[in-house]
mmCIF file as gemmi writes it, N, C-alpha and C atoms, coordinates in Angstrom:
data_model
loop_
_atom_site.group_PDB
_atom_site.id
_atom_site.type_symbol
_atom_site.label_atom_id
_atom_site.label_alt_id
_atom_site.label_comp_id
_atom_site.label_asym_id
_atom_site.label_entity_id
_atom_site.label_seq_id
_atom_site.pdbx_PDB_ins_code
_atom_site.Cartn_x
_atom_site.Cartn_y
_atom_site.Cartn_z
_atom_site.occupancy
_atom_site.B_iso_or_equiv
_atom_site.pdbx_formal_charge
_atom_site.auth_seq_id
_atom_site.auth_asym_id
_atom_site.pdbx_PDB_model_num
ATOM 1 N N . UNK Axp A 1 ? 0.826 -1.191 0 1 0 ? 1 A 1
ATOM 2 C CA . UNK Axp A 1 ? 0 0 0 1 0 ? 1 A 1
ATOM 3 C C . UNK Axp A 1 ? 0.872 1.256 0 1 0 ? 1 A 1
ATOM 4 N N . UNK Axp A 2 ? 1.88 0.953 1.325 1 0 ? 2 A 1
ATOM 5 C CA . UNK Axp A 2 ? 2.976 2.317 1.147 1 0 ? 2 A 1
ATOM 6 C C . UNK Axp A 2 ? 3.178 2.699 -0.601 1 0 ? 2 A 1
ATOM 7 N N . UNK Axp A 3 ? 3.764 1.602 -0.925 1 0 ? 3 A 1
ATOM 8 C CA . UNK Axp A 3 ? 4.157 1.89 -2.348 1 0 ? 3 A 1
ATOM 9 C C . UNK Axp A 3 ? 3.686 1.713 -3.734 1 0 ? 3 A 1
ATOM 10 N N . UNK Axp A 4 ? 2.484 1.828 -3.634 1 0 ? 4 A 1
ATOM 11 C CA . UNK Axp A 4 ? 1.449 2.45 -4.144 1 0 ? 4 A 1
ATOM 12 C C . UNK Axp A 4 ? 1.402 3.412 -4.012 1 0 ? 4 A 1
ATOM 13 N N . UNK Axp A 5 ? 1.108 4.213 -2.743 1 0 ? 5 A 1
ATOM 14 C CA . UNK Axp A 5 ? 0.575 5.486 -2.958 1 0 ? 5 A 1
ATOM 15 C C . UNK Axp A 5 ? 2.055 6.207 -2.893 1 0 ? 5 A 1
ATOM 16 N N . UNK Axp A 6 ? 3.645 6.075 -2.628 1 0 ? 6 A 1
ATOM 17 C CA . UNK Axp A 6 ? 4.455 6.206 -3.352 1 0 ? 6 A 1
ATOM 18 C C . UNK Axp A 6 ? 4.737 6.626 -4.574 1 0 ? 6 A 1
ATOM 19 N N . UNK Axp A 7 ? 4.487 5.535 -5.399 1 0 ? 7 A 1
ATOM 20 C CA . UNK Axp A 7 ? 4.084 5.861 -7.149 1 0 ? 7 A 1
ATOM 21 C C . UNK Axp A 7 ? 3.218 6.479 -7.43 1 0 ? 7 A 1
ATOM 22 N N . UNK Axp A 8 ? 1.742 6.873 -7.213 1 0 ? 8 A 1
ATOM 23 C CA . UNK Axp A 8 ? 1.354 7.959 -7.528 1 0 ? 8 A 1
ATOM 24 C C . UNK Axp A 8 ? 1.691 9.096 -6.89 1 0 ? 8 A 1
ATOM 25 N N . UNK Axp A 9 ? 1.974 9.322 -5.753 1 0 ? 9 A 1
ATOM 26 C CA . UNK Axp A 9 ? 2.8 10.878 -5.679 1 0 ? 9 A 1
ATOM 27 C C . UNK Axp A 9 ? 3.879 10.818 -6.598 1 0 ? 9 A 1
ATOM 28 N N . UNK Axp A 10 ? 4.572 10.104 -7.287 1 0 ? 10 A 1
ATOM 29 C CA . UNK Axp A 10 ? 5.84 10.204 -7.971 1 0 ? 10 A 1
ATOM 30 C C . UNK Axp A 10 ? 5.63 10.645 -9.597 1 0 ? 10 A 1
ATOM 31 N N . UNK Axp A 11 ? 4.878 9.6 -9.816 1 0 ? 11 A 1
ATOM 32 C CA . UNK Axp A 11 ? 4.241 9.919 -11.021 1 0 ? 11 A 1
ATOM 33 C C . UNK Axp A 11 ? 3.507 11.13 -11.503 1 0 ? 11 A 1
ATOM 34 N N . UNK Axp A 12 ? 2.796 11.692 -10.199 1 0 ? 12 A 1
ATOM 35 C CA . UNK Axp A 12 ? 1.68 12.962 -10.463 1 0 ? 12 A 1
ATOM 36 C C . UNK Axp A 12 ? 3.048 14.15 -10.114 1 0 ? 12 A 1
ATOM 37 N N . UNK Axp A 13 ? 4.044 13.472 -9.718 1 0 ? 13 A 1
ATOM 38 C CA . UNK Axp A 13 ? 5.289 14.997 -9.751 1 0 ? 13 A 1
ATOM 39 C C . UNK Axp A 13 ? 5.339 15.087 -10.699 1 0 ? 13 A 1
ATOM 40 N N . UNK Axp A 14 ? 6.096 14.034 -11.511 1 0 ? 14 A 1
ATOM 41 C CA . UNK Axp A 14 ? 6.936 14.211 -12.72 1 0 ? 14 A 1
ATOM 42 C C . UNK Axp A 14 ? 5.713 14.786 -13.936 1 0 ? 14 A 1
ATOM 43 N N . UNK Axp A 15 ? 4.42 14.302 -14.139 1 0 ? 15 A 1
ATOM 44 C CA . UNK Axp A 15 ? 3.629 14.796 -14.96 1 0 ? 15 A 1
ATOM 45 C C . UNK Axp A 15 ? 3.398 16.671 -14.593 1 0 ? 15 A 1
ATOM 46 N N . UNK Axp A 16 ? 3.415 16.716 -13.123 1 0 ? 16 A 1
ATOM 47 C CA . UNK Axp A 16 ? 3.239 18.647 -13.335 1 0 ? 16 A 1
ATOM 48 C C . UNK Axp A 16 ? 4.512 18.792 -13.33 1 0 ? 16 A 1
ATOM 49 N N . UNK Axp A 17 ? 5.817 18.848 -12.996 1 0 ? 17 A 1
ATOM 50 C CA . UNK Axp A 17 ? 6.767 19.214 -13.952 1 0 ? 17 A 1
ATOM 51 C C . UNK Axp A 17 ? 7.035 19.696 -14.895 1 0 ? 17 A 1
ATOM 52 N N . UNK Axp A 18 ? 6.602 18.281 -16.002 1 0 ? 18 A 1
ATOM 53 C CA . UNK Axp A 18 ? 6.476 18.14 -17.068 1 0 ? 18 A 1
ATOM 54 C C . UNK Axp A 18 ? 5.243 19.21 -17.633 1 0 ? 18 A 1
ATOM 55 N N . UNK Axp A 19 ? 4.302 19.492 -17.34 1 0 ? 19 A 1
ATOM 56 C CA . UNK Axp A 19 ? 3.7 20.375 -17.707 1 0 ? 19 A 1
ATOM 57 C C . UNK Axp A 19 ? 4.194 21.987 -17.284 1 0 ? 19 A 1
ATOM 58 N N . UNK Axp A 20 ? 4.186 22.279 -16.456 1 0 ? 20 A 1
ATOM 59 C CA . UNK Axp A 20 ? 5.56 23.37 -15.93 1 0 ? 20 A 1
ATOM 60 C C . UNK Axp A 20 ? 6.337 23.57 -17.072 1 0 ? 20 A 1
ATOM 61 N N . UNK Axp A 21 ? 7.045 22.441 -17.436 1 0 ? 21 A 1
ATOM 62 C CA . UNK Axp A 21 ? 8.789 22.894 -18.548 1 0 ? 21 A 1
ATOM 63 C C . UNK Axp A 21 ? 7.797 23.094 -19.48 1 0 ? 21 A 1
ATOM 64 N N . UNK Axp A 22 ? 6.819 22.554 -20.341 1 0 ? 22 A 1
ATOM 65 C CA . UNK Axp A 22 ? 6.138 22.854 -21.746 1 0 ? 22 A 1
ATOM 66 C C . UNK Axp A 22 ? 5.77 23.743 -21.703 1 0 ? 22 A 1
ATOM 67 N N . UNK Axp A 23 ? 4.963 24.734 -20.677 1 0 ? 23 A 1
ATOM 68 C CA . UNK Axp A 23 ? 4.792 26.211 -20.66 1 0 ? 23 A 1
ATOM 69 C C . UNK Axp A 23 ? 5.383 27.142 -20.824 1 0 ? 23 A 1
ATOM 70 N N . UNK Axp A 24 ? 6.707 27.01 -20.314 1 0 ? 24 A 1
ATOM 71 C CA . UNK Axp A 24 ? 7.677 27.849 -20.371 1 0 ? 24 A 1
ATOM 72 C C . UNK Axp A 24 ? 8.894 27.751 -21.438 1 0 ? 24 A 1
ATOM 73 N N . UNK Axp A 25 ? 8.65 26.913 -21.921 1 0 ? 25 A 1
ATOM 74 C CA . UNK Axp A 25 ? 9.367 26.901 -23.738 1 0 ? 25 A 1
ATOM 75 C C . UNK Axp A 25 ? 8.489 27.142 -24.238 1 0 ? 25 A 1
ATOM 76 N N . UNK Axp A 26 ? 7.212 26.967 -24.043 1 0 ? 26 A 1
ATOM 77 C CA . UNK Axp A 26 ? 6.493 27.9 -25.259 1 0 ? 26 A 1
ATOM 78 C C . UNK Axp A 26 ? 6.116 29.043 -25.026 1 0 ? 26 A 1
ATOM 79 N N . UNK Axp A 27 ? 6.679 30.332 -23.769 1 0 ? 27 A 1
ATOM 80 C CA . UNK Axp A 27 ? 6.322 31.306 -23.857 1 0 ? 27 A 1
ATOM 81 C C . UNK Axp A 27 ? 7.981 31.488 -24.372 1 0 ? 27 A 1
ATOM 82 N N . UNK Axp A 28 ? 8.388 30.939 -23.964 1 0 ? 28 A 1
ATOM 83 C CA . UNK Axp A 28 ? 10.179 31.462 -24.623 1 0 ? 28 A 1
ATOM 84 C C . UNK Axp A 28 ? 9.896 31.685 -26.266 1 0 ? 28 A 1
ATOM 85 N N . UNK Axp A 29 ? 9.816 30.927 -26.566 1 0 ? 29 A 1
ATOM 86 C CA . UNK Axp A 29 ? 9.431 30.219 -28.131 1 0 ? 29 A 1
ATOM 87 C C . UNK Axp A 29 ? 8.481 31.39 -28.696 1 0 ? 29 A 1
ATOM 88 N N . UNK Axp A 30 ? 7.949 31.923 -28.312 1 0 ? 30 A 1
ATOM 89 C CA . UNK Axp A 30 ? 6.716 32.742 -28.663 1 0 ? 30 A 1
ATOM 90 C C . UNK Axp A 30 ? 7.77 34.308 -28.462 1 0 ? 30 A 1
ATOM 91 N N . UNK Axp A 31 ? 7.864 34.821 -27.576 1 0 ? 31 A 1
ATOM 92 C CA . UNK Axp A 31 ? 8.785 35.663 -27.619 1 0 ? 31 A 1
ATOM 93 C C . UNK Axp A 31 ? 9.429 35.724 -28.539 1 0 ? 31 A 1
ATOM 94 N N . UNK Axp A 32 ? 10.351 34.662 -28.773 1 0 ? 32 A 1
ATOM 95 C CA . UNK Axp A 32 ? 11.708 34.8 -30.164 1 0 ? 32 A 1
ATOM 96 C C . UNK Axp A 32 ? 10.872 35.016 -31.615 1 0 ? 32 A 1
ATOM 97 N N . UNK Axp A 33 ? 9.979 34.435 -31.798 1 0 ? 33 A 1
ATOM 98 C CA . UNK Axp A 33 ? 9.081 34.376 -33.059 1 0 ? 33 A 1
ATOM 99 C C . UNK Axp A 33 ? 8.59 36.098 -32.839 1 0 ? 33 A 1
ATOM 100 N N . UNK Axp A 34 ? 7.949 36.692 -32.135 1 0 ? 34 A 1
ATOM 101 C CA . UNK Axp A 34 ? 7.464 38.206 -31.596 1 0 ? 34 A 1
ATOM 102 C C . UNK Axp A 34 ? 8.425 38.787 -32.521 1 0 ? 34 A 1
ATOM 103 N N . UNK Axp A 35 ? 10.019 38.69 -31.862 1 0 ? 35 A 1
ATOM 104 C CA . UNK Axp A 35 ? 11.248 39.327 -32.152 1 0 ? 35 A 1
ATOM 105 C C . UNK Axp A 35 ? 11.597 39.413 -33.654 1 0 ? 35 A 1
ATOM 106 N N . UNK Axp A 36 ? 11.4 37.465 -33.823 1 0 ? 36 A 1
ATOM 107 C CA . UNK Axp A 36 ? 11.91 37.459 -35.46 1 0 ? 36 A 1
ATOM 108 C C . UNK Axp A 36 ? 10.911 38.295 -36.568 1 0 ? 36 A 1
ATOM 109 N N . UNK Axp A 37 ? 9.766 38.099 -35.942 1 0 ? 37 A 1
ATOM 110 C CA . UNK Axp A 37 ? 8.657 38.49 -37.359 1 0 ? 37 A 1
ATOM 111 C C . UNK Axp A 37 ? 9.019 40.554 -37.57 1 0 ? 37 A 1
ATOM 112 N N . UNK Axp A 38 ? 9.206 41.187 -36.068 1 0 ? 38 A 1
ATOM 113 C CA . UNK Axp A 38 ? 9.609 42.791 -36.377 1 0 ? 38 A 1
ATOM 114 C C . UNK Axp A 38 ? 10.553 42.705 -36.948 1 0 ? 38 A 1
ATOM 115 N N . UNK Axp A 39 ? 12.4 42.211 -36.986 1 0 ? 39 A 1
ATOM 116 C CA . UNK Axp A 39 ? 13.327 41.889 -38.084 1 0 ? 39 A 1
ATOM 117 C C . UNK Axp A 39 ? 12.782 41.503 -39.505 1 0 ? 39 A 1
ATOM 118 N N . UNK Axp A 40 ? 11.911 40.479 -39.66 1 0 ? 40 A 1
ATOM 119 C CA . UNK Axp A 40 ? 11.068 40.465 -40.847 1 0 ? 40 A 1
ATOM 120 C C . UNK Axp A 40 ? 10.709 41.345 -41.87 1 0 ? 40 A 1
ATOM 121 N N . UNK Axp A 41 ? 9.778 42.212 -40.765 1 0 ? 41 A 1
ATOM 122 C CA . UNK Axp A 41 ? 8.937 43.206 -41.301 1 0 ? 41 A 1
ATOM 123 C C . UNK Axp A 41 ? 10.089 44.428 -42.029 1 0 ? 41 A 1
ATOM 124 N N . UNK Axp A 42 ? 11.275 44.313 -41.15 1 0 ? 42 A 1
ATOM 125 C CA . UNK Axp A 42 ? 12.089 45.785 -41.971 1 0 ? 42 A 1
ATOM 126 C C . UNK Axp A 42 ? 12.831 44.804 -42.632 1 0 ? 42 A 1
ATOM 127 N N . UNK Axp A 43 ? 13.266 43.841 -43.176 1 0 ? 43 A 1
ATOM 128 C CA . UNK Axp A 43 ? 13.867 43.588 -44.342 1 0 ? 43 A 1
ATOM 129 C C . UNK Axp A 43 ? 13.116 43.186 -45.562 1 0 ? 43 A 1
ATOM 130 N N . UNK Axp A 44 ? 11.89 43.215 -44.912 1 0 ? 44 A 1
ATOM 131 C CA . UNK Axp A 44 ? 10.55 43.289 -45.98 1 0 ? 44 A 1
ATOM 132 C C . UNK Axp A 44 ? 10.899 44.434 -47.012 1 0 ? 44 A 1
ATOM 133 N N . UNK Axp A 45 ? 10.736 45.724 -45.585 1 0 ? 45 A 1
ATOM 134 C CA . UNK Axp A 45 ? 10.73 47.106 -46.417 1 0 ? 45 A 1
ATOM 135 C C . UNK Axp A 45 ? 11.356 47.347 -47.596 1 0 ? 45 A 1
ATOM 136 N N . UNK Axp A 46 ? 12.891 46.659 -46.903 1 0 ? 46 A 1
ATOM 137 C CA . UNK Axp A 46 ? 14.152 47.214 -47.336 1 0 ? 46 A 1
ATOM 138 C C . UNK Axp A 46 ? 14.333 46.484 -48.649 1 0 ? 46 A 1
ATOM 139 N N . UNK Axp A 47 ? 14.252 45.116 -48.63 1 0 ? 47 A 1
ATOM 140 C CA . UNK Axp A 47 ? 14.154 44.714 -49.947 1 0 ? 47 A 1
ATOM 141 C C . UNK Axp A 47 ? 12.95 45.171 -51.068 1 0 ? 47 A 1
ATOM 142 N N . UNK Axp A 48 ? 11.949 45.853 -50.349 1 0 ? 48 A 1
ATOM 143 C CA . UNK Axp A 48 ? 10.634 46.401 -51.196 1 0 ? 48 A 1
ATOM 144 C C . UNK Axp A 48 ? 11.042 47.484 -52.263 1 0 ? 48 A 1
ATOM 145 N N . UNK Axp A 49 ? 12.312 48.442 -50.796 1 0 ? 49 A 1
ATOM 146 C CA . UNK Axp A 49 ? 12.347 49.658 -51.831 1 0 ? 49 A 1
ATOM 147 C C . UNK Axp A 49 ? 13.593 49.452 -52.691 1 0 ? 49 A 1
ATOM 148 N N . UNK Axp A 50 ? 14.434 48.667 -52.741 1 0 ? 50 A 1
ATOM 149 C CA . UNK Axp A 50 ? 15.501 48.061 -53.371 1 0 ? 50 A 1
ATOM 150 C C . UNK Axp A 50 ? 15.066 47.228 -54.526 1 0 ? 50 A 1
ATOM 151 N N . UNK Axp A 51 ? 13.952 47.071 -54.654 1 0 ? 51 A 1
ATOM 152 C CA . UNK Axp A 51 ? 13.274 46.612 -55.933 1 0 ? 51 A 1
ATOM 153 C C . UNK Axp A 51 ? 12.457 47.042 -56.411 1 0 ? 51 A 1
ATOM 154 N N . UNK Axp A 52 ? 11.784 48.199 -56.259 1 0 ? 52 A 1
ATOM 155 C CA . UNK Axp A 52 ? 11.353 49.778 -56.541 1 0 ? 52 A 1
ATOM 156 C C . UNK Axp A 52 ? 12.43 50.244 -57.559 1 0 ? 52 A 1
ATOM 157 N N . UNK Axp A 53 ? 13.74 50.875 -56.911 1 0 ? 53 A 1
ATOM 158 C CA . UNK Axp A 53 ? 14.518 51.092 -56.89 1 0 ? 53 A 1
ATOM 159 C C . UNK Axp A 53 ? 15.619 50.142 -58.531 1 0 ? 53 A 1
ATOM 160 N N . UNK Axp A 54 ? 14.984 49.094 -58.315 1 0 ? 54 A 1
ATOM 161 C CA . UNK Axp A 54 ? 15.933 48.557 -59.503 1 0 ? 54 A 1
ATOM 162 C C . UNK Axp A 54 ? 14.906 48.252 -60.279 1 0 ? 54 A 1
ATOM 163 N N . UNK Axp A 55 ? 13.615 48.363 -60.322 1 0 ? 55 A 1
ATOM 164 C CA . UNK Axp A 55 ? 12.885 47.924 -61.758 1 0 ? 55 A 1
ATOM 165 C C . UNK Axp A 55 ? 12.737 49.397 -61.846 1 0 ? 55 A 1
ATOM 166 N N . UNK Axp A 56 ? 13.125 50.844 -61.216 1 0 ? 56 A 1
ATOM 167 C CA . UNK Axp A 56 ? 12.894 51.717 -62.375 1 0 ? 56 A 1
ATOM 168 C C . UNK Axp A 56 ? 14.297 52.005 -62.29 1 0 ? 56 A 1
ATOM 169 N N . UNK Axp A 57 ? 15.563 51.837 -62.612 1 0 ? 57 A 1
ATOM 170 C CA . UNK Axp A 57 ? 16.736 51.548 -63.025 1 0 ? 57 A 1
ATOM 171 C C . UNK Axp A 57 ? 16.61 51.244 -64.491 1 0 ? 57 A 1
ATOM 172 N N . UNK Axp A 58 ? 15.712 49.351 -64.536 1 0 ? 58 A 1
ATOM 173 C CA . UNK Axp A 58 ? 15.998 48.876 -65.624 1 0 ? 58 A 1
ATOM 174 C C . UNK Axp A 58 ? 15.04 49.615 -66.617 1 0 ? 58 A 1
ATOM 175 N N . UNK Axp A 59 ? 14.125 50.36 -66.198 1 0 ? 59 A 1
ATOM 176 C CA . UNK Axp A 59 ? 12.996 50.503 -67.105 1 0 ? 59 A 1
ATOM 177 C C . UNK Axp A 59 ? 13.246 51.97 -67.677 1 0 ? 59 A 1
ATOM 178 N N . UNK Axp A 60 ? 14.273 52.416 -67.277 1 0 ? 60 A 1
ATOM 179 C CA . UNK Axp A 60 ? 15.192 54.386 -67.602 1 0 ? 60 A 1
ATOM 180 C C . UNK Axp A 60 ? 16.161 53.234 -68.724 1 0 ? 60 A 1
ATOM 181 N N . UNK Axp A 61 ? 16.635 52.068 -68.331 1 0 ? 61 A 1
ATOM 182 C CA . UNK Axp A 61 ? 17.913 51.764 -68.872 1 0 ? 61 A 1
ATOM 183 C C . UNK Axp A 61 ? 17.147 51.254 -70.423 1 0 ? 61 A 1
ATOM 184 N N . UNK Axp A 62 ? 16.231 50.496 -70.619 1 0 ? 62 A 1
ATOM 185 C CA . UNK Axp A 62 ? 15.168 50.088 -71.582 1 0 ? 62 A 1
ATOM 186 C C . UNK Axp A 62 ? 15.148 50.972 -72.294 1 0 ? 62 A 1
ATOM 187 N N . UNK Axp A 63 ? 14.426 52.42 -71.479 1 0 ? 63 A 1
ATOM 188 C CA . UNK Axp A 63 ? 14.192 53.547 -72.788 1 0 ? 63 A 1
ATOM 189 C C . UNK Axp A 63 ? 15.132 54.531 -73.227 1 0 ? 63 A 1
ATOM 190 N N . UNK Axp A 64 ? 16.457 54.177 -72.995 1 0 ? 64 A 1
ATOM 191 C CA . UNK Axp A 64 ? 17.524 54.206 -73.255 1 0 ? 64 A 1
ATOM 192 C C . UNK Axp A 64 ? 18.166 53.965 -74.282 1 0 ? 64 A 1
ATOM 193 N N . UNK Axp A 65 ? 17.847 52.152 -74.044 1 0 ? 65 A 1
ATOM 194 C CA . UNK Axp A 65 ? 18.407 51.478 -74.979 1 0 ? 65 A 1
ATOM 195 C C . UNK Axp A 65 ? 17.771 51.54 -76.559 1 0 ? 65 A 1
ATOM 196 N N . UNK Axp A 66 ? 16.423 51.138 -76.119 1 0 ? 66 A 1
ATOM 197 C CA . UNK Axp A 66 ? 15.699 50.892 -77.42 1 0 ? 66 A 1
ATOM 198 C C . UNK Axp A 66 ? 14.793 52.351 -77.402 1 0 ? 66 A 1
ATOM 199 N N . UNK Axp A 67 ? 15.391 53.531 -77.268 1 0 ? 67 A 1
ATOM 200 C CA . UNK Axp A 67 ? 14.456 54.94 -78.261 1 0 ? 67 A 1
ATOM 201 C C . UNK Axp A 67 ? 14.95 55.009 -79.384 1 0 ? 67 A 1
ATOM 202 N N . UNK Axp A 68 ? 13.968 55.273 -80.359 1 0 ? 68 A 1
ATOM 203 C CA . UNK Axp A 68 ? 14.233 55.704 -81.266 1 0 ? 68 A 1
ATOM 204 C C . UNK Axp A 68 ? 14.92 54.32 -82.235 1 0 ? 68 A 1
C-alpha cells in the first residue's frame, strides 16, 4: 500500500513538472518568433524599396536602350 501510494505521488510529480517545462518553452518560443517576425517586417521594407529602386533603373535603362 505504502508503495502504491508512493508511485502515484511520484508519477503525479513528474507529470506537473512536465507540464511546468512545456509552458515555459512555449512562452520562450513565442517571444523569439514576436522578435523574429519585427526583423522580418524591416527587411521586408528594405528589400521592397531596393526593388522599386531597380525595376525603375531597368525601365530608364530600356528607354535608353531601345528609343528611337
Amino acid at each position: 500500500m505504502k508503495g502504491l501510494f508512493f508511485g502515484i505521488v511520484l508519477l503525479t510529480s513528474f507529470t506537473l513538472s512536465a507540464k511546468g517545462m512545456t509552458v515555459s518553452m512555449v512562452n520562450t518560443v513565442a517571444t523569439e518568433t514576436v522578435f523574429t517576425s519585427h526583423i522580418d517586417k524591416k527587411k521586408a521594407r528594405k528589400n521592397k524599396r531596393i526593388s522599386k529602386r531597380r525595376k525603375k533603373a531597368c525601365a530608364n535603362w530600356a528607354k535608353r536602350s531601345y528609343a528611337g
